[in-house]
N, C-alpha and C positions, 0 to 999 in steps of 0.2 A: 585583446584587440583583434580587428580582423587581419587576417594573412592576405599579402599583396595577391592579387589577381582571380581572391577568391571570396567576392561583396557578398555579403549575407541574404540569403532569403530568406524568402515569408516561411516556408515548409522545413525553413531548418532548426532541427531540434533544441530542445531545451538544454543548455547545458551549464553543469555548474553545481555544485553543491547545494542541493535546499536549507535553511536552517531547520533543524529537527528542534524542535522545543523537547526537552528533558522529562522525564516522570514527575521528576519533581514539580512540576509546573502545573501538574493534573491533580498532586497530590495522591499518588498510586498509593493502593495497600502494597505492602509487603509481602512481593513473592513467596510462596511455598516450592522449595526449592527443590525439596526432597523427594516430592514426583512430579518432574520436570527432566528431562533429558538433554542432553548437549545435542548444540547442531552441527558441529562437522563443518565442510565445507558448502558454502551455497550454491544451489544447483539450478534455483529455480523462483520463482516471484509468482503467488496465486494473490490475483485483486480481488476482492470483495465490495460489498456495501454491507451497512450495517441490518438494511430489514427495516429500522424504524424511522420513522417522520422523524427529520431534524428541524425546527425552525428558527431560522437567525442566525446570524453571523458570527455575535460576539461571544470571546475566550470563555465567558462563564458558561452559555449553550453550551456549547462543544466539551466544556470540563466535565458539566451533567451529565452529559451524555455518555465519554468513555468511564466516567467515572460509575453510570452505572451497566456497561457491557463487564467491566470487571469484576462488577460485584455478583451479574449473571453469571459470568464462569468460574469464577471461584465459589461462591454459596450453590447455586445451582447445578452447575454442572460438577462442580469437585476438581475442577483441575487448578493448578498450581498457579496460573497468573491468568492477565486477558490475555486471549489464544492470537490476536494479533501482534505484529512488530512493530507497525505504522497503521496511525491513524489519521486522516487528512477531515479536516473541515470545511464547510461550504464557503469558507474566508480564503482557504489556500494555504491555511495551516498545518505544519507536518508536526506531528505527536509524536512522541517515542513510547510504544506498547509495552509489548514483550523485548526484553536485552535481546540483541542478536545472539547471542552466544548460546538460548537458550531454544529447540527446538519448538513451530508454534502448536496449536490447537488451533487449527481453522479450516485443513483442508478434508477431512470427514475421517481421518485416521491415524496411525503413528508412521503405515507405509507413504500416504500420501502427503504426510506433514514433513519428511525427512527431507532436510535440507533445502529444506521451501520457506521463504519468506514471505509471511501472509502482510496484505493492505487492505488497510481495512477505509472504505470512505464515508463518512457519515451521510446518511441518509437513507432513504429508500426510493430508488432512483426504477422506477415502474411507471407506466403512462398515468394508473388510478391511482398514483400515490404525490410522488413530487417531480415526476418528468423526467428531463435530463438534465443532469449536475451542473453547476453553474461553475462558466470558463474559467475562474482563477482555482479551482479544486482539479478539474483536470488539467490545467497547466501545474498544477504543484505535484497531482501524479504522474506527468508526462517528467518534471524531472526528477521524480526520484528514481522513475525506474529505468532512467536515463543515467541517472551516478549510482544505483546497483550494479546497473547492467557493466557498467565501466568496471567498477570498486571489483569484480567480482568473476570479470570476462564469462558473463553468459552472451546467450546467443538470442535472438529475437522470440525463436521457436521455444525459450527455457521463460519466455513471460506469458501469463496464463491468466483465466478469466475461473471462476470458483464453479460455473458450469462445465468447463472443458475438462476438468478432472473427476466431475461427481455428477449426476442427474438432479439439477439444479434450479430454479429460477435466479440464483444470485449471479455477476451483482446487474443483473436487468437488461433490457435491450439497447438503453443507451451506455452503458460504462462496455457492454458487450464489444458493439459497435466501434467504442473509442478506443480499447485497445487494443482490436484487429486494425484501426488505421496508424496508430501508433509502434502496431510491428513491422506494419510496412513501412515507415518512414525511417524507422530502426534499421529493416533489413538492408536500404541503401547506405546510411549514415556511420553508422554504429563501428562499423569495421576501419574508420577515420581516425573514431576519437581516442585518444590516451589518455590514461589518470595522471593530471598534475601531479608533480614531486615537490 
């Protein structure tokens, strides 16, 4: 509920646990576990996009889809699982990637990956490809990295865009855009909220 003498507004963050939909719900292959690394403590959240045209909305698109980034980086690249932790769809669906427990493959290295939680958003969100993300995909990543940031006590400055850590196009000018307005609205907010017990 809202707290007396402090009415909600339009600018006020997302808050609240997203539901994450399961592996199982994508049908993951089975991690390779064996070169794979633990993640420690999290320090930090790099968003992504995926790079390919997504189109449509429904659970089967979006299955197709992580279903085959996973089978890129495991046959293709050789690594252990999909190098994301989350995956969001143009529905506003949250995916569960890589296990958190498990260090990802997405920020271009094992320095860069350490204790970073990669997000991955379906699409390829570029002027010549499919524009900017449609509102209910960045409402679902506005809260999740709203209940990481919580879950996890980072700081505005510890959420990151896949260009600010690497010489980049990802994830484009508008997800760019949207989570520099996003850290601003964090860096007033964020120091409010507490994690439900």
């Amino acid at each position: 509920g809202s707290r007396a003498g402090a009415p909600p507004t339009r600018d006020r963050l997302a808050v609240g646990t997203p539901t994450v939909l399961p592996r199982s719900s994508w049908k993951a292959a089975q991690a390779r576990t064996s070169n794979m690394n633990r993640m420690g403590r999290v320090q930090r959240v790099t968003v992504h996009h995926s790079a390919t045209v997504v189109r449509g909305t429904s659970a089967a698109t979006s299955i197709a889809a992580i279903r085959g980034i996973q089978r890129h980086h495991q046959q293709q690249n050789g690594w252990g699982d999909i190098g994301y932790h989350y995956l969001i769809d143009l529905a506003g669906r949250v995916w569960t990637g890589r296990g958190i427990e498990w260090q990802g493959a997405h920020a271009g290295d094992p320095t860069r990956n350490r204790s970073n939680v990669g997000i991955c958003l379906l699409g390829s969100f570029v002027p010549d490809e499919q524009g900017a993300p449609p509102p209910a995909q960045l409402a679902a990543l506005e809260a999740l990295l709203v209940s990481l940031a919580v879950e996890h006590r980072l700081e505005p400055a510890d959420i990151l865009t896949h260009k600010e850590l690497k010489d980049t196009a990802c994830p484009g000018p508008y997800v760019q855009t949207a989570v520099e307005e996003l850290r601003k609205r964090l860096s007033s907010q964020l120091l409010t909220q507490t994690p439900e017990d």
